[in-house]
Residue frames as a rotation matrix with the C-alpha (Angstrom) as fourth column:
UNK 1
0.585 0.811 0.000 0.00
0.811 -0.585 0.000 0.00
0.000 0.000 -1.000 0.00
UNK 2
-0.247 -0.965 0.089 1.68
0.821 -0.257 -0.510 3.26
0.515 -0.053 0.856 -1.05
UNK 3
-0.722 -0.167 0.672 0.01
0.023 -0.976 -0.217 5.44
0.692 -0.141 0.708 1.27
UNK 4
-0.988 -0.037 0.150 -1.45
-0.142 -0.158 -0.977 6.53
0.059 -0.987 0.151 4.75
UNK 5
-0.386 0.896 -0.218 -4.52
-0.767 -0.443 -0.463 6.83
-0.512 -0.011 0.859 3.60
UNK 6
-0.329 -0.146 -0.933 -4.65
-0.625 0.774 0.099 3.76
0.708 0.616 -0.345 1.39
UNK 7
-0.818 -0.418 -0.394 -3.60
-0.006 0.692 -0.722 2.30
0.574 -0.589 -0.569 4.65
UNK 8
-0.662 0.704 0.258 -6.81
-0.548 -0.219 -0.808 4.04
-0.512 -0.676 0.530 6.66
UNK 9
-0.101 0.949 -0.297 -9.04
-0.974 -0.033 0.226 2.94
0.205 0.312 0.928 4.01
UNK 10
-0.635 -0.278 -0.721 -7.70
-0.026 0.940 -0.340 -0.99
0.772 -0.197 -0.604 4.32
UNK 11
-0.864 0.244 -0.440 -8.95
0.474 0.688 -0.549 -0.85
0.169 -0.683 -0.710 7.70
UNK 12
-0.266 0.941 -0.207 -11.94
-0.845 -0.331 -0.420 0.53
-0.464 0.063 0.884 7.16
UNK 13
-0.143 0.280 -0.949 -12.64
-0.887 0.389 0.248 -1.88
0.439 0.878 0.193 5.08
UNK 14
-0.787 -0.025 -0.616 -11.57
0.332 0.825 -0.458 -5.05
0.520 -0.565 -0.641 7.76
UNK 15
-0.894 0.442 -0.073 -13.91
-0.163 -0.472 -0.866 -2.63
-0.417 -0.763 0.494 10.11
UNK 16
-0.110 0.892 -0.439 -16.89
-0.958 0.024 0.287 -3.07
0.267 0.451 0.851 7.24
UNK 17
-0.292 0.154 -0.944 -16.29
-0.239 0.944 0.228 -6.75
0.926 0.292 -0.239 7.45
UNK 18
-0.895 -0.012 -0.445 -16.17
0.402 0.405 -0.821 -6.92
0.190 -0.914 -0.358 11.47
UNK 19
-0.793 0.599 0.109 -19.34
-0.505 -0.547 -0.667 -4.64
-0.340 -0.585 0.737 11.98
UNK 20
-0.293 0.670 -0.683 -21.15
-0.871 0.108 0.480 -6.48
0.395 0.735 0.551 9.25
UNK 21
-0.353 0.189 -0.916 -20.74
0.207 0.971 0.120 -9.65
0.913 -0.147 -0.382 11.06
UNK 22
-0.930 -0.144 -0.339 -21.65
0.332 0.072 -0.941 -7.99
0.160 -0.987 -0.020 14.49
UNK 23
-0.842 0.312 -0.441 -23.96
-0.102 -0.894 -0.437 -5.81
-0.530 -0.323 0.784 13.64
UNK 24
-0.154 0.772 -0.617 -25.62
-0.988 -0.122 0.094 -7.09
-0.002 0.624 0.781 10.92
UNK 25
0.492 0.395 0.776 -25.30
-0.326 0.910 -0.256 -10.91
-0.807 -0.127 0.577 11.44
UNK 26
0.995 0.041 -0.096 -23.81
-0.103 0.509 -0.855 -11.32
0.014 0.860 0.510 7.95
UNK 27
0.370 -0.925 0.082 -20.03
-0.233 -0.007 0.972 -13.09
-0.899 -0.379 -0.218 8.06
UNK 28
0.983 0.021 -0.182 -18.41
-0.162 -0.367 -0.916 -12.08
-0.087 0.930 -0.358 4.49
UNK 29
0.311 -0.864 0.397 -15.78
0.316 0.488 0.814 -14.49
-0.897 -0.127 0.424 4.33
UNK 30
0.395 -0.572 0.719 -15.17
0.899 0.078 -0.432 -14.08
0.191 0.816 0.545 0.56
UNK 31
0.894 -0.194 0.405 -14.68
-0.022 -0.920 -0.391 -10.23
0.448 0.341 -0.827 1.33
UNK 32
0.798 -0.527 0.292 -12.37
-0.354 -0.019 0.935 -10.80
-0.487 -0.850 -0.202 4.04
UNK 33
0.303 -0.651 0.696 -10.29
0.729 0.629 0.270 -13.13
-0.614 0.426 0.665 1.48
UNK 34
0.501 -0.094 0.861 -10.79
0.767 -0.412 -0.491 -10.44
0.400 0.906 -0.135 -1.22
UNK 35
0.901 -0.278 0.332 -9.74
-0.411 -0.791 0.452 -7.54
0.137 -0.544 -0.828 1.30
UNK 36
0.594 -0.777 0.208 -6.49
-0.295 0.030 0.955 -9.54
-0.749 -0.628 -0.211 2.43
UNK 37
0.342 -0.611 0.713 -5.34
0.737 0.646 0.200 -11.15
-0.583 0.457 0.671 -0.54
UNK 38
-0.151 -0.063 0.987 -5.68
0.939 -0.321 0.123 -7.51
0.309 0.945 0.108 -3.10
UNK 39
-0.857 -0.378 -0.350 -5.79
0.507 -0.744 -0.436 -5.13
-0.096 -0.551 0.829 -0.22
UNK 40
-0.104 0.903 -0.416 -9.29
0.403 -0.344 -0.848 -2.72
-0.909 -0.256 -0.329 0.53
UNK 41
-0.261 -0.162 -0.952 -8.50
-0.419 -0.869 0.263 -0.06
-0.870 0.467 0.158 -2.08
UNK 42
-0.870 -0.122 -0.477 -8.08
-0.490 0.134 0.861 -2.40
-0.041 0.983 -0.177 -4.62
UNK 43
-0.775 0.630 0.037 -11.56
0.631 0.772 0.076 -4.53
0.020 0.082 -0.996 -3.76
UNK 44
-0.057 0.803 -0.593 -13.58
0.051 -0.591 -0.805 -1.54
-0.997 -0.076 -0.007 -3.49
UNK 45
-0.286 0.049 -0.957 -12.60
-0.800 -0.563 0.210 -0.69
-0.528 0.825 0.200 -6.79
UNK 46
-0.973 0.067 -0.221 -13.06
0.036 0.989 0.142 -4.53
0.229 0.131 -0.965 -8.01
UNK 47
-0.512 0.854 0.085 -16.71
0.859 0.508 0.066 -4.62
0.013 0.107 -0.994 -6.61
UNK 48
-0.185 0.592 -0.785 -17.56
-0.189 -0.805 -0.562 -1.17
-0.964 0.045 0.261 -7.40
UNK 49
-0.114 0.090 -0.989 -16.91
-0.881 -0.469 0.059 -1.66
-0.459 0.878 0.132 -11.31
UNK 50
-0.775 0.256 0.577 -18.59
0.422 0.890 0.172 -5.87
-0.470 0.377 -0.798 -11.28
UNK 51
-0.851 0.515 0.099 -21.64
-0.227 -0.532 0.816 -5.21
0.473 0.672 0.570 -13.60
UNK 52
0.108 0.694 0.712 -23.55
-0.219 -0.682 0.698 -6.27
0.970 -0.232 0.078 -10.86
UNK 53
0.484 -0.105 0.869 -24.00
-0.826 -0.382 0.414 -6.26
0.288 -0.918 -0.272 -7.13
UNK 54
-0.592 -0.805 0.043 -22.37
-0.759 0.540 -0.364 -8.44
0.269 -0.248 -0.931 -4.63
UNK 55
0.064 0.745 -0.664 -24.06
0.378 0.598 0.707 -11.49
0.924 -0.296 -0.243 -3.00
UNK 56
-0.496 -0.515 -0.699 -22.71
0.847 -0.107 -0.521 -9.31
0.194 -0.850 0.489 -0.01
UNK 57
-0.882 0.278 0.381 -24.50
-0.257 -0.961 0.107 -5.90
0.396 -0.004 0.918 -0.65
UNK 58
-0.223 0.943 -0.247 -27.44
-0.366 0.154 0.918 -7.88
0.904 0.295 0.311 -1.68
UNK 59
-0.024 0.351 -0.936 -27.31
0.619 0.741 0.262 -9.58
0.785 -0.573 -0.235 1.93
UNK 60
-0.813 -0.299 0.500 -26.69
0.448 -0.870 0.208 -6.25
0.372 0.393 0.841 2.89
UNK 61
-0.923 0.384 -0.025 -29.49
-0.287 -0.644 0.709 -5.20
0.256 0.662 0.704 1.97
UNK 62
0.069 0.991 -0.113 -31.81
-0.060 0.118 0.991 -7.55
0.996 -0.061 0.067 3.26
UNK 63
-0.332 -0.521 -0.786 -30.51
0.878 0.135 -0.459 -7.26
0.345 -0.843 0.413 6.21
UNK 64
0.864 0.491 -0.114 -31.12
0.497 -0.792 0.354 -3.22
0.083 -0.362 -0.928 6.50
UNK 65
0.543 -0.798 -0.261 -27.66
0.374 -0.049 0.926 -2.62
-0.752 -0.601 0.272 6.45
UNK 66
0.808 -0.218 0.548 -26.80
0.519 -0.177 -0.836 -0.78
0.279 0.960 -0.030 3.18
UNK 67
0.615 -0.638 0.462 -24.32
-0.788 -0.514 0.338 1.87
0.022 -0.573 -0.820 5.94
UNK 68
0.449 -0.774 0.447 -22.12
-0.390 0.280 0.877 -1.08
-0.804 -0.568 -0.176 6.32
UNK 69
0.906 0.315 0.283 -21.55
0.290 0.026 -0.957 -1.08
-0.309 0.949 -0.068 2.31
UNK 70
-0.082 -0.987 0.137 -18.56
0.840 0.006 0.543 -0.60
-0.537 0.159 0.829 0.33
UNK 71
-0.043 0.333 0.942 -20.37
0.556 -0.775 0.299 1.69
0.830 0.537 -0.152 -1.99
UNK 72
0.904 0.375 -0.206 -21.51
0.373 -0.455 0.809 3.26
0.210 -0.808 -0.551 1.50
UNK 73
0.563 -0.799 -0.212 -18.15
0.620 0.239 0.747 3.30
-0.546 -0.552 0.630 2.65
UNK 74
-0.182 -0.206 0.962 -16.61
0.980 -0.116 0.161 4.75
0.078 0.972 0.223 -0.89
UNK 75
0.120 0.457 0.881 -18.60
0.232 -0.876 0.423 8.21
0.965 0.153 -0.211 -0.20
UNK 76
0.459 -0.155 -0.875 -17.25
0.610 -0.661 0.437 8.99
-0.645 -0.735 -0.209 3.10
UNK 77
0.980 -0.058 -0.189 -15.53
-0.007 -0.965 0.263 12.18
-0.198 -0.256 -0.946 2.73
UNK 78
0.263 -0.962 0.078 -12.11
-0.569 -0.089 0.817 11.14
-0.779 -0.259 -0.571 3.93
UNK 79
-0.136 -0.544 0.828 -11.71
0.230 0.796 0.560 8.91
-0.964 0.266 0.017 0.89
UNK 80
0.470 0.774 -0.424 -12.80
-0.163 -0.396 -0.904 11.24
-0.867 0.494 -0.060 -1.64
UNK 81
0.508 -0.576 -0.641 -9.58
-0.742 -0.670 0.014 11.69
-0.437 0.469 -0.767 -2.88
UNK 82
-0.714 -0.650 0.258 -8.67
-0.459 0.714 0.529 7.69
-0.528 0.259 -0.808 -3.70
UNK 83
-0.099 0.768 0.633 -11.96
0.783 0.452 -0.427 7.17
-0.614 0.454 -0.646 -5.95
UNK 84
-0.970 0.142 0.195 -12.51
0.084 -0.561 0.824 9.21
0.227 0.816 0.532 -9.57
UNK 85
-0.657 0.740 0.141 -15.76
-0.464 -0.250 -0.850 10.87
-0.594 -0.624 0.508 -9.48
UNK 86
0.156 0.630 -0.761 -17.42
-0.836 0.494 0.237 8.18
0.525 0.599 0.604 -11.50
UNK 87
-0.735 -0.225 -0.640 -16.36
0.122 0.885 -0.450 5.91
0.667 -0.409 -0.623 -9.23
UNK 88
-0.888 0.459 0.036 -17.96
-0.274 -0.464 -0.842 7.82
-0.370 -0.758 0.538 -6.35
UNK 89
-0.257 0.897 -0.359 -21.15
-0.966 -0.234 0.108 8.26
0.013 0.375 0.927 -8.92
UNK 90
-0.627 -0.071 -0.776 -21.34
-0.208 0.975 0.079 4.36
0.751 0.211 -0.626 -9.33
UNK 91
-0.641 0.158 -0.751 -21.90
0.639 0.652 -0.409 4.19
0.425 -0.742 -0.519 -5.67
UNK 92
-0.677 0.710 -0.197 -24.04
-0.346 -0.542 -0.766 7.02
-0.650 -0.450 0.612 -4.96
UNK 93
-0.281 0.871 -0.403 -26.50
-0.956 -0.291 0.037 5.49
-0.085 0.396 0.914 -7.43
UNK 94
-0.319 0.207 -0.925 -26.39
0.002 0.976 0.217 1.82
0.948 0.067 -0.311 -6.56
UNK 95
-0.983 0.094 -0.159 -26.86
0.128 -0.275 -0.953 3.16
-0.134 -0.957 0.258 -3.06
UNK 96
-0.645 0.679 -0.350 -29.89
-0.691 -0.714 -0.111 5.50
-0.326 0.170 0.930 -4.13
UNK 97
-0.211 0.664 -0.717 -31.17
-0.833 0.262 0.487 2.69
0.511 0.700 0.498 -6.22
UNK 98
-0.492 0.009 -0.870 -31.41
0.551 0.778 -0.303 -0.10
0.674 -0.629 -0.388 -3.29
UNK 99
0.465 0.829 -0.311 -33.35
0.564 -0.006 0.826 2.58
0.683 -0.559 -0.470 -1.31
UNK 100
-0.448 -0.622 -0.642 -30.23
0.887 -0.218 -0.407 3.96
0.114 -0.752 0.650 0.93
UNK 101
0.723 0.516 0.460 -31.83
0.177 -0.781 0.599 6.66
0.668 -0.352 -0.656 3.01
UNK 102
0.596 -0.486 -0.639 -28.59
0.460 -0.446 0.768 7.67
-0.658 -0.752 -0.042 4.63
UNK 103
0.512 -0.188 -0.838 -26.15
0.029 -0.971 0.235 10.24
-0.859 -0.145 -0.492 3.46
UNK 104
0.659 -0.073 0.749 -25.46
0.715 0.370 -0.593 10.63
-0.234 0.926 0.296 -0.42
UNK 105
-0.076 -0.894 -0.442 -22.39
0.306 -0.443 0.843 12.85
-0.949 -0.071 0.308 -0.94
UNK 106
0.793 -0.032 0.609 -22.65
0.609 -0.020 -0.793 14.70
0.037 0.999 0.004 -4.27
UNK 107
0.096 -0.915 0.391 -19.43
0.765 -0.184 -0.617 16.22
0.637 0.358 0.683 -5.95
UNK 108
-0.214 -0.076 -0.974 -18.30
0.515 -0.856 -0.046 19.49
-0.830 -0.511 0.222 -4.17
């Protein structure tokens, strides 16, 4: 990873996987594989640009848990600057389109 931030997002990313299994019940072994083996950065970008969702969003999702989302995750703020804004856009409208009713980030 060549950078601090890289490095923050990584764990964010182990942090999606641990809350998802506490919080939401759902234990997302393949991410966890995909997150250690190709690093966060690179699996966001990997399951932002499959053509379609994960089996992980989608459980996600029925769950109620769309906040514990890569896409979710993708549109904090602090990571604005390691995602092209079509990347960002990707996930603010797979978000939007699943219903997310928490906090869409549009461009500055």
């Amino acid at each position: 990873m060549s950078s601090e931030l890289e490095r923050a997002f990584h764990d964010a990313m182990i942090g999606i996987y641990q809350d998802a299994k506490s919080l939401a019940g759902y234990n997302a072994t393949r991410f966890l594989s995909m997150v250690s083996e190709s690093g966060g950065l690179e699996t966001a970008r990997t399951l932002l640009h499959a053509s379609n969702v994960s089996d992980g969003y989608t459980a996600l999702w029925e769950r109620g848990h769309l906040d514990l989302t890569v896409e979710a995750e993708i549109l904090n703020p602090q990571w604005h600057s390691l995602f092209t804004s079509e990347e960002r856009e990707i996930a603010r409208k797979r978000l939007s389109e699943y219903g997310y009713t928490g906090t869409l980030v549009s461009e500055p």
